[in-house]
N, C-alpha and C positions, 0 to 999 in steps of 0.2 A: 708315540705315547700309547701305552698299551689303556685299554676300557676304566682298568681298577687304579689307576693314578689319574685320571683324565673325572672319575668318579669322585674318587679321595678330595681331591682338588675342588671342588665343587662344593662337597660338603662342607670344606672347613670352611671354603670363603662365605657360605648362605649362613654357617655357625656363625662366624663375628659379624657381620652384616645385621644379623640378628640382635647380637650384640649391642651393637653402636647404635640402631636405631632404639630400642630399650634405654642405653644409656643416654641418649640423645632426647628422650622425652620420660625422664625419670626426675628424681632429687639427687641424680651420680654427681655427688662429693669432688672426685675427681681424685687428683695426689699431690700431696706437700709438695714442696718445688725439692725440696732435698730426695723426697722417694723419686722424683722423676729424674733425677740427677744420676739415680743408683738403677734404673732399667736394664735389664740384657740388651745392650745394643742388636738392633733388628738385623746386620750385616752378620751374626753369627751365624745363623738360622740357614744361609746361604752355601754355609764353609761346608759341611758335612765331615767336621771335626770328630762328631760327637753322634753316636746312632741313637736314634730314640723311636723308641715304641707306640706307634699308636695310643697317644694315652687316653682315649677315652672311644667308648662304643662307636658312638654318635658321628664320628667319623671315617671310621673302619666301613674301607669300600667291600661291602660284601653286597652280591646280589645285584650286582649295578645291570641299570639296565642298556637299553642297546645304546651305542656309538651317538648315533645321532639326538635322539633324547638327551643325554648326557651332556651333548656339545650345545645343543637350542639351551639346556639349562644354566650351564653354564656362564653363558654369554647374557643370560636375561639375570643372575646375582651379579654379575661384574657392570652390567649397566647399571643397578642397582648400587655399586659401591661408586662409582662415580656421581653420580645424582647426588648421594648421600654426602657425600666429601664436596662437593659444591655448593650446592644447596647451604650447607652448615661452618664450610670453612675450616682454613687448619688455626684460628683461634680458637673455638668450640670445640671442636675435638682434641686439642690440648688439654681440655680442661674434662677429660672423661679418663676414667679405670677400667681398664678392662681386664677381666683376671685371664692367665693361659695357665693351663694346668702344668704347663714344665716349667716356663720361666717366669712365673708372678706377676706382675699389675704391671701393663702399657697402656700409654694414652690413645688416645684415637688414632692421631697421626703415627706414630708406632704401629698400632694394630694393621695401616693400612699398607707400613712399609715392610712389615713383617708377611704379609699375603706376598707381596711380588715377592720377595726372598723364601718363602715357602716355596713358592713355583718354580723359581731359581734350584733350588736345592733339589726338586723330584727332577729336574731337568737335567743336572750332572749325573744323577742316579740313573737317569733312561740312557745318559751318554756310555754309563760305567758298563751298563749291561748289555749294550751293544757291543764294547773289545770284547 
């Protein structure tokens, strides 16, 4: 995995991290049961049906810094999403909105199943650019 996906990856997961901890100690509403019914199932995300653009700065690995910083960071937001997912539970986190700017409002538990298939998906892409 090259520095700027190993980077990318990091950013988004410390983005909804940040997230869910905000919506985790907010007044987050959460979603009708009908809008949770109607979610982009998080296994799309995975397919690499569909290319999608960096849609936001904030995530755009540019500038990343060395290998190992990247990799320590890394590893210190994904403890970070485990603590947070235990601590809190997937009944509480059900009950949180989270907006993504491609595909609209997931609950916690989405948000967290949508990371691992994020990862999933730079993973087929590192496989593609190896053939």
């Amino acid at each position: 995995m090259c520095p700027d996906f190993r980077f990318h990856l990091y950013l988004v997961e410390r983005k909804y991290v940040r997230l869910l901890d905000e919506a985790l100690h907010s007044q987050n509403q959460g979603m009708s049961f009908v809008r949770r019914l109607f979610q982009v199932p998080t296994w799309f995300v995975g397919m690499r049906v569909v290319r999608v653009k960096v849609p936001e700065k904030a995530v755009e690995p540019l500038n990343a810094p060395p290998k190992e910083e990247v990799l320590e960071n890394y590893n210190k937001i994904r403890s970070e999403l485990k603590t947070l997912a235990l601590e809190h539970g997937k009944t509480r986190l059900k009950n949180l909105a989270i907006p993504h700017p491609a595909l609209g409002l997931f609950d916690g538990v989405n948000i967290v199943r949508f990371l691992g298939y994020h990862e999933l998906r730079h993973y087929k892409q590192i496989l593609e650019m190896i053939k």
